[in-house]
C-alpha positions in Angstrom: 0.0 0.0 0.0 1.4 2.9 -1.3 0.7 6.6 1.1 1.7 9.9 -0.5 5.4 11.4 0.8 6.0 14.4 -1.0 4.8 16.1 -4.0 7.2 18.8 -5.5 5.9 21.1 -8.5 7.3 24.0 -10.1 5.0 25.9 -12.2 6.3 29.0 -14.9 3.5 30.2 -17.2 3.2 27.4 -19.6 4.9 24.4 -18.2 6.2 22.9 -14.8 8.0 19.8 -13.9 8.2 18.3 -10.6 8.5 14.8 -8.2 6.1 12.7 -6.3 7.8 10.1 -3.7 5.5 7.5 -2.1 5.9 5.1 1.3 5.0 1.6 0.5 3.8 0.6 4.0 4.3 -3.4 3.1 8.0 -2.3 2.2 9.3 0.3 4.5 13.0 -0.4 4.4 12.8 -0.4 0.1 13.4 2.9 -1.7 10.7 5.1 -1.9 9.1 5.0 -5.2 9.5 8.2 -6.7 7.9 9.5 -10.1 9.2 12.6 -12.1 6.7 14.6 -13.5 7.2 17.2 -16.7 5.2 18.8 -19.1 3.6 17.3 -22.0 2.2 19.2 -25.3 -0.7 17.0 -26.1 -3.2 15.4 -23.5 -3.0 14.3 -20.1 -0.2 17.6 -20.5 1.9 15.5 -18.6 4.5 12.6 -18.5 5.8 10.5 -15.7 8.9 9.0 -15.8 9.7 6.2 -13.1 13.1 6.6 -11.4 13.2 2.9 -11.5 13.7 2.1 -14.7 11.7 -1.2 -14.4 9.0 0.3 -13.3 7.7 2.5 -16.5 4.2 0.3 -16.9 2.1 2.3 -16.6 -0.1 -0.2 -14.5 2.6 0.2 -11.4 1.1 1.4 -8.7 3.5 4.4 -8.1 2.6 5.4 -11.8 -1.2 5.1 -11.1 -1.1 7.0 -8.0 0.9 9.8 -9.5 -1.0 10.4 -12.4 -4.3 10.3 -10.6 -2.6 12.9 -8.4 -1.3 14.6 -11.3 -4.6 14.6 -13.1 -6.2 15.7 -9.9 -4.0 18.9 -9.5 -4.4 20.0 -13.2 -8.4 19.8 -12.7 -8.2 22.3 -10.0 -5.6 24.5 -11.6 -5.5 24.4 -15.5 -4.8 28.0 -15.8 -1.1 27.3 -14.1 -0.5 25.9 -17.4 -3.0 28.3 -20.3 -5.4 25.0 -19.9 -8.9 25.3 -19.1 -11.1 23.0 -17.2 -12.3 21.7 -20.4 -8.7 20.4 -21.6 -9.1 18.4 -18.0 -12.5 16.3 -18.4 -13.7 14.5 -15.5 -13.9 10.7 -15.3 
């Protein structure tokens, strides 16, 4: 079970980049899983990159969480990056 450790964005007018580190309570002495985050041109807007490098599926449950997070914070703030709400459907 994966719980949220830090989430690091930096935002200029039209693109941001950033990190999302998780605990994985079942595996407390591993790593932390950590995802890098950067902008993206064309929809979600964003791409994650796992810092394990066999980890990129996007079914990994660091990668889910982040980009539910991810898709989460660009819902509530698409003008951070010239979006609007409706580039940012819900579910």
């Amino acid at each position: 079970m994966l719980q949220l450790l830090s989430l690091t964005l930096a935002f200029d007018d039209v693109r941001f980049f950033g990190s999302v580190m998780f605990t994985d309570v079942d595996h407390p002495n591993d790593p932390p899983p950590t995802i890098l985050i950067d902008h993206a041109d064309e929809p979600p807007w964003f791409r994650l990159v796992n810092v394990d490098p066999d980890g990129q599926d996007l079914s990994v449950p660091a990668m889910v969480e982040a980009d539910r997070i991810m898709r989460f914070v660009l819902r509530t703030a698409p003008d951070r990056i010239g979006r609007t709400a409706a580039d940012f459907p819900q579910p």
